[in-house]
C-alpha positions as CSV (number, residue, x, y, z in Angstrom):
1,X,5.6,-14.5,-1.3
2,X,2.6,-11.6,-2.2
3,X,0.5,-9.8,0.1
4,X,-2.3,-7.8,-2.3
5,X,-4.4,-5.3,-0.3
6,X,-8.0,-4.8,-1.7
7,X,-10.8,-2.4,-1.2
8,X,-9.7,1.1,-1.1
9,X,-11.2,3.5,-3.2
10,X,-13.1,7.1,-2.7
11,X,-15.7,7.5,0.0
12,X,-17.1,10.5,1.7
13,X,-16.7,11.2,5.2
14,X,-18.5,9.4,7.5
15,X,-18.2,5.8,5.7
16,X,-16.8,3.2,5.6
17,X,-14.5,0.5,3.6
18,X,-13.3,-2.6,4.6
19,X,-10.3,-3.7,3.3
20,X,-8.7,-7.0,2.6
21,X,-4.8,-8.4,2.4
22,X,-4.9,-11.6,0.9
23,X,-1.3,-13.9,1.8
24,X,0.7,-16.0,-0.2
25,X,3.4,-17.9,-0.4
26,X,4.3,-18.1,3.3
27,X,2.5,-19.8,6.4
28,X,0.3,-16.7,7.7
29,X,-0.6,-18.4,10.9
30,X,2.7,-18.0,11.9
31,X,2.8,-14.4,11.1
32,X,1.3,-11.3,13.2
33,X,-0.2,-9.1,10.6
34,X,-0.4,-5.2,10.6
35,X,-2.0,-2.6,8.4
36,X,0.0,0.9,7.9
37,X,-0.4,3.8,6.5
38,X,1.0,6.3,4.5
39,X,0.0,10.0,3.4
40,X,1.3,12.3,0.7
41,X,4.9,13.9,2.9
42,X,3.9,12.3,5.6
43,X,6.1,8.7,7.4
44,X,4.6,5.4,7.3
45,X,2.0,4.9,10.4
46,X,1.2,1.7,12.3
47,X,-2.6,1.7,12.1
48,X,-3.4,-1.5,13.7
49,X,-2.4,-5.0,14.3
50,X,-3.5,-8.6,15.1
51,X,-1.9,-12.0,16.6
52,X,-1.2,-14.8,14.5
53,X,-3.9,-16.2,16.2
54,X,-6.3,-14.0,15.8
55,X,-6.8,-13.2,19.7
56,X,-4.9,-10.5,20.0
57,X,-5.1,-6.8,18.5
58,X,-4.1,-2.9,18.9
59,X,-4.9,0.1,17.0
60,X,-3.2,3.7,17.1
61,X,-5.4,6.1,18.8
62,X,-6.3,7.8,15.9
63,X,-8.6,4.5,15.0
64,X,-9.7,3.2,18.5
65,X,-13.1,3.0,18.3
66,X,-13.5,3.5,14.2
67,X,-11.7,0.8,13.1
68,X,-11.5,-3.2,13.6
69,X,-8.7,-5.3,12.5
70,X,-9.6,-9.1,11.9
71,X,-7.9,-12.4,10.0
72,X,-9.2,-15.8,8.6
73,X,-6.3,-17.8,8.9
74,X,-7.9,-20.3,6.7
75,X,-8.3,-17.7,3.7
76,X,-4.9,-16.8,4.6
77,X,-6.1,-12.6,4.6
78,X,-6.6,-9.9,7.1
79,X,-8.8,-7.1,7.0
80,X,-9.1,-3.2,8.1
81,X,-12.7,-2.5,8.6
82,X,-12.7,1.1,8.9
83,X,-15.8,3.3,9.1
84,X,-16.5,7.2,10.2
85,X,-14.1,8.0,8.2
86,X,-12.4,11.1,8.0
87,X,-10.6,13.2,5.1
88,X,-7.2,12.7,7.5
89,X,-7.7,9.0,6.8
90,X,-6.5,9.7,3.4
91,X,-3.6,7.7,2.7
92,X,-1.7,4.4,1.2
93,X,-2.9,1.8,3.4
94,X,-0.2,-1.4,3.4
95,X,-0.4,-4.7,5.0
96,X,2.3,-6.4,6.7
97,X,3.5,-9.8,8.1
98,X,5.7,-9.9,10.9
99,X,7.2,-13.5,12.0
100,X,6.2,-14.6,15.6
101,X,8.8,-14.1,18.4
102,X,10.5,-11.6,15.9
103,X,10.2,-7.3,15.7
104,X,10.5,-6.3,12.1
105,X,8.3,-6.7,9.1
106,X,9.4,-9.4,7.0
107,X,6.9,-8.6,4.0
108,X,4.8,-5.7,3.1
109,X,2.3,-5.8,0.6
110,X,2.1,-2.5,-2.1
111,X,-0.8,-0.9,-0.8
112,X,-4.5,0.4,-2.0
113,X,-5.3,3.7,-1.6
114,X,-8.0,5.5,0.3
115,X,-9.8,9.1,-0.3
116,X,-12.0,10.4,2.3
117,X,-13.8,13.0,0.4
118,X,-16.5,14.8,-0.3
């Protein structure tokens, strides 16, 4: 089983990235997925997150309206479009696959990093 993010790197406020989370090993259209993050001292943040079937998705407050979530189940990957972005977005961002009908995350991937800064 892998999940390997892609697409982080250093930007400068106000733009954007799109990240991927390519899936293996396991049958992703059975899995919700969710992107996290993490920041230096800081816990591990549910960012946003998208139904198996692709229908379905929520985002924290902090990236309503910035960010879009989205998934090719036949690519088997999920992505975090994120733009306006802010120096606070600065962080580990990690994907995850959650089984349907169950609660906790049954794989995480190990995460790309992103710097908002100018």
């Amino acid at each position: 089983v892998q999940l390997v993010e892609s697409g982080g790197g250093l930007v400068q406020p106000g733009g954007s990235l799109r990240l991927s989370c390519a899936a293996s090993g396991f049958t992703f259209s059975n899995y919700k997925m969710k992107w996290y993050s993490q920041a230096p001292g800081k816990e591990r943040a549910l960012v946003a997150g998208i139904s198996s079937r692709g229908d379905t998705s929520y985002y924290a407050d902090s990236a309503k309206g910035r960010f879009t979530i989205s998934r090719d189940n036949g690519a088997k990957t999920v992505y975090l479009q994120m733009s306006s972005l802010k120096p606070e977005d600065t962080a580990v961002y990690l994907c995850a696959a959650v089984m349907d009908g169950r609660w906790s995350v049954a794989y995480w991937g190990q995460g790309t990093q992103v710097t908002v800064s100018s």
